[in-house]
C-alpha positions as CSV (number, residue, x, y, z in Angstrom):
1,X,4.7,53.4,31.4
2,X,6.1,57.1,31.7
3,X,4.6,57.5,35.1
4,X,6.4,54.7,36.5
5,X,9.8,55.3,34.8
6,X,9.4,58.6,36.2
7,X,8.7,57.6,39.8
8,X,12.0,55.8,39.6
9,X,13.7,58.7,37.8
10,X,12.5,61.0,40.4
11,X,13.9,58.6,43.4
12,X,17.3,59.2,42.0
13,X,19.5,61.9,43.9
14,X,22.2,64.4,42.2
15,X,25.1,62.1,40.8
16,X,23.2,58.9,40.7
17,X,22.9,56.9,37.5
18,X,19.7,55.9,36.2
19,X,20.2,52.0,36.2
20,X,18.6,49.9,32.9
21,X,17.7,47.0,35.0
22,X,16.1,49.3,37.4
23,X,14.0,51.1,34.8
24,X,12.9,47.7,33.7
25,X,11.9,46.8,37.1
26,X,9.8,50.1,37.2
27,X,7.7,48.9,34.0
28,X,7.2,45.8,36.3
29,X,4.5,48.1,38.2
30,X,2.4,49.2,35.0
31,X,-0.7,46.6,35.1
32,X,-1.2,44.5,31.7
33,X,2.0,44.9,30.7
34,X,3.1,41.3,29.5
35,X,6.6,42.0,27.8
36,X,8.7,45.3,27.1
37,X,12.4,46.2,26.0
38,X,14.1,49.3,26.0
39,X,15.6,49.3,22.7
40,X,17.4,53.4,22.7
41,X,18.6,55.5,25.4
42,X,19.9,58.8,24.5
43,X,21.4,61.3,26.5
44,X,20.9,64.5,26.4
45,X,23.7,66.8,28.2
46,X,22.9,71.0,28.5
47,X,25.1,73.5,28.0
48,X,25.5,75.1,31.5
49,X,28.5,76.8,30.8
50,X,31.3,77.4,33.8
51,X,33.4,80.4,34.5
52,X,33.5,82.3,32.1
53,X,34.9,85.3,33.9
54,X,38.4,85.0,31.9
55,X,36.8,85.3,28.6
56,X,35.2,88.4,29.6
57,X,38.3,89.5,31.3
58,X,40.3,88.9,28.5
59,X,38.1,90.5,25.8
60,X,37.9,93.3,28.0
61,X,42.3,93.3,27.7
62,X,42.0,93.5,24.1
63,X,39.3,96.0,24.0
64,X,42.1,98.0,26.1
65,X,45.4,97.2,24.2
66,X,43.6,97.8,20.8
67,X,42.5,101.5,21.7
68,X,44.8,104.3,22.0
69,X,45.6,106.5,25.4
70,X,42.6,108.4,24.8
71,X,40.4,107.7,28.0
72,X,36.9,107.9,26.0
73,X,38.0,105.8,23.3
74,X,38.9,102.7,26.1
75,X,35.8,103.7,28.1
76,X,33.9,103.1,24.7
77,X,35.6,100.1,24.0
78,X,34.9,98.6,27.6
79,X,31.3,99.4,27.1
80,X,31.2,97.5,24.0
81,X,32.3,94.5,25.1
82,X,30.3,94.7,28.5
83,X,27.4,94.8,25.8
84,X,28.5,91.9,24.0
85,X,29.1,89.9,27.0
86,X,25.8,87.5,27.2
87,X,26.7,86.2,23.9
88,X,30.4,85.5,24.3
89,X,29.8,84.9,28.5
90,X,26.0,83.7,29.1
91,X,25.6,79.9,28.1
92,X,22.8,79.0,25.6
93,X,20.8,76.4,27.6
94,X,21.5,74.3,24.5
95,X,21.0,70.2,24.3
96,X,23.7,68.8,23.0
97,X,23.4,64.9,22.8
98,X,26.3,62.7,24.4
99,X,25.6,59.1,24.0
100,X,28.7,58.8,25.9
101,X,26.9,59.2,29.1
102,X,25.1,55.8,28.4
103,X,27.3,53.5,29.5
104,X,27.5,49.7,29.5
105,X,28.7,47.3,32.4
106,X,32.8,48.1,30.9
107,X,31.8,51.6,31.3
108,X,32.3,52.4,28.1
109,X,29.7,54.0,25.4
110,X,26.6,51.0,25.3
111,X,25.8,48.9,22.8
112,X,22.2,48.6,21.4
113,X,22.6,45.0,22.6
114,X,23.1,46.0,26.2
115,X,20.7,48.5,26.1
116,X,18.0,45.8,25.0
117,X,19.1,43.2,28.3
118,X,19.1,46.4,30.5
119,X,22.5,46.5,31.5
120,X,23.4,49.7,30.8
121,X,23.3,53.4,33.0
122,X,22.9,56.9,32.3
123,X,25.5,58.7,34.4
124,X,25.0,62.3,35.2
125,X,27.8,64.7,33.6
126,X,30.1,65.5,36.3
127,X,32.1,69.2,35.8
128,X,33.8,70.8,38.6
129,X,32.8,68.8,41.2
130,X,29.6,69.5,40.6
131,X,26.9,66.5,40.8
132,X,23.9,66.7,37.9
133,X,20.8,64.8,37.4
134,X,19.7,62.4,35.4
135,X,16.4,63.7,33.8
136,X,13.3,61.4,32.0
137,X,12.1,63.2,28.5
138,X,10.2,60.6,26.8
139,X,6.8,61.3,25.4
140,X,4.4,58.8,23.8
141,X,5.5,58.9,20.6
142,X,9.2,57.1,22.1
143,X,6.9,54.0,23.0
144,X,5.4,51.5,20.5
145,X,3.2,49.0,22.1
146,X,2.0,45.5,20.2
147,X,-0.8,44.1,21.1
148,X,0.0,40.6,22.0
């Protein structure tokens, strides 16, 4: 079941949705496989951060204005900002969840019982202009077969 989701996961370019009635179709493919639902999709968006040049810029400003004229005491105050920077600058990689990027046929947020008919998406987060993709993270554990 995960290989085949993924195959169609991994057909989709930057920007494109991952489509409920298409990941249903890719279950189609997994041999013995009488019935299935998809009852949760969550979405997962990570924190890539942007440019954040003006927040270094402008901590560097107030490292400036809150020293006095004395050139080693700004120097030093540069330099401990610079330090500082991947905390303040550097994004943390961190998952946040956004169920707001599963989306129902209105567009708006889906509702479990769109989700369960397949008509729902997963769009990509879009920031400046920039197209993301849609990645599959589902493990075993997310599936619970019955025997029938």
């Amino acid at each position: 079941m995960i290989a085949a989701l993924q195959s169609y996961i991994d057909s989709l370019s930057s920007g494109q949705p991952a489509v409920g009635k298409e990941l249903l179709n890719a279950l189609k493919q997994v041999k013995d496989l009488a019935s299935y639902k998809i009852v949760d999709a969550i979405a997962w968006q990570t924190e890539t951060g942007g440019d954040r040049t003006e927040i270094l810029v402008n901590a560097i400003l107030d490292s400036i204005q809150n020293t006095t004229t004395d050139l080693q005491a700004t120097k030093n105050a540069i330099a401990q900002v610079v330090q500082s920077a991947p905390s303040s600058v550097v994004p943390s990689g961190k998952r946040n969840p956004n169920r707001n990027l599963v989306v129902g046929a209105s567009g708006k947020r889906a509702t479990d019982s769109e989700i369960e008919a397949g008509e729902f998406s997963v769009v990509p987060p879009t920031t400046d202009n920039q197209k993301w993709w849609v990645v599959l993270d589902i493990e075993r554990a997310d599936i619970a077969l019955q025997e029938g």
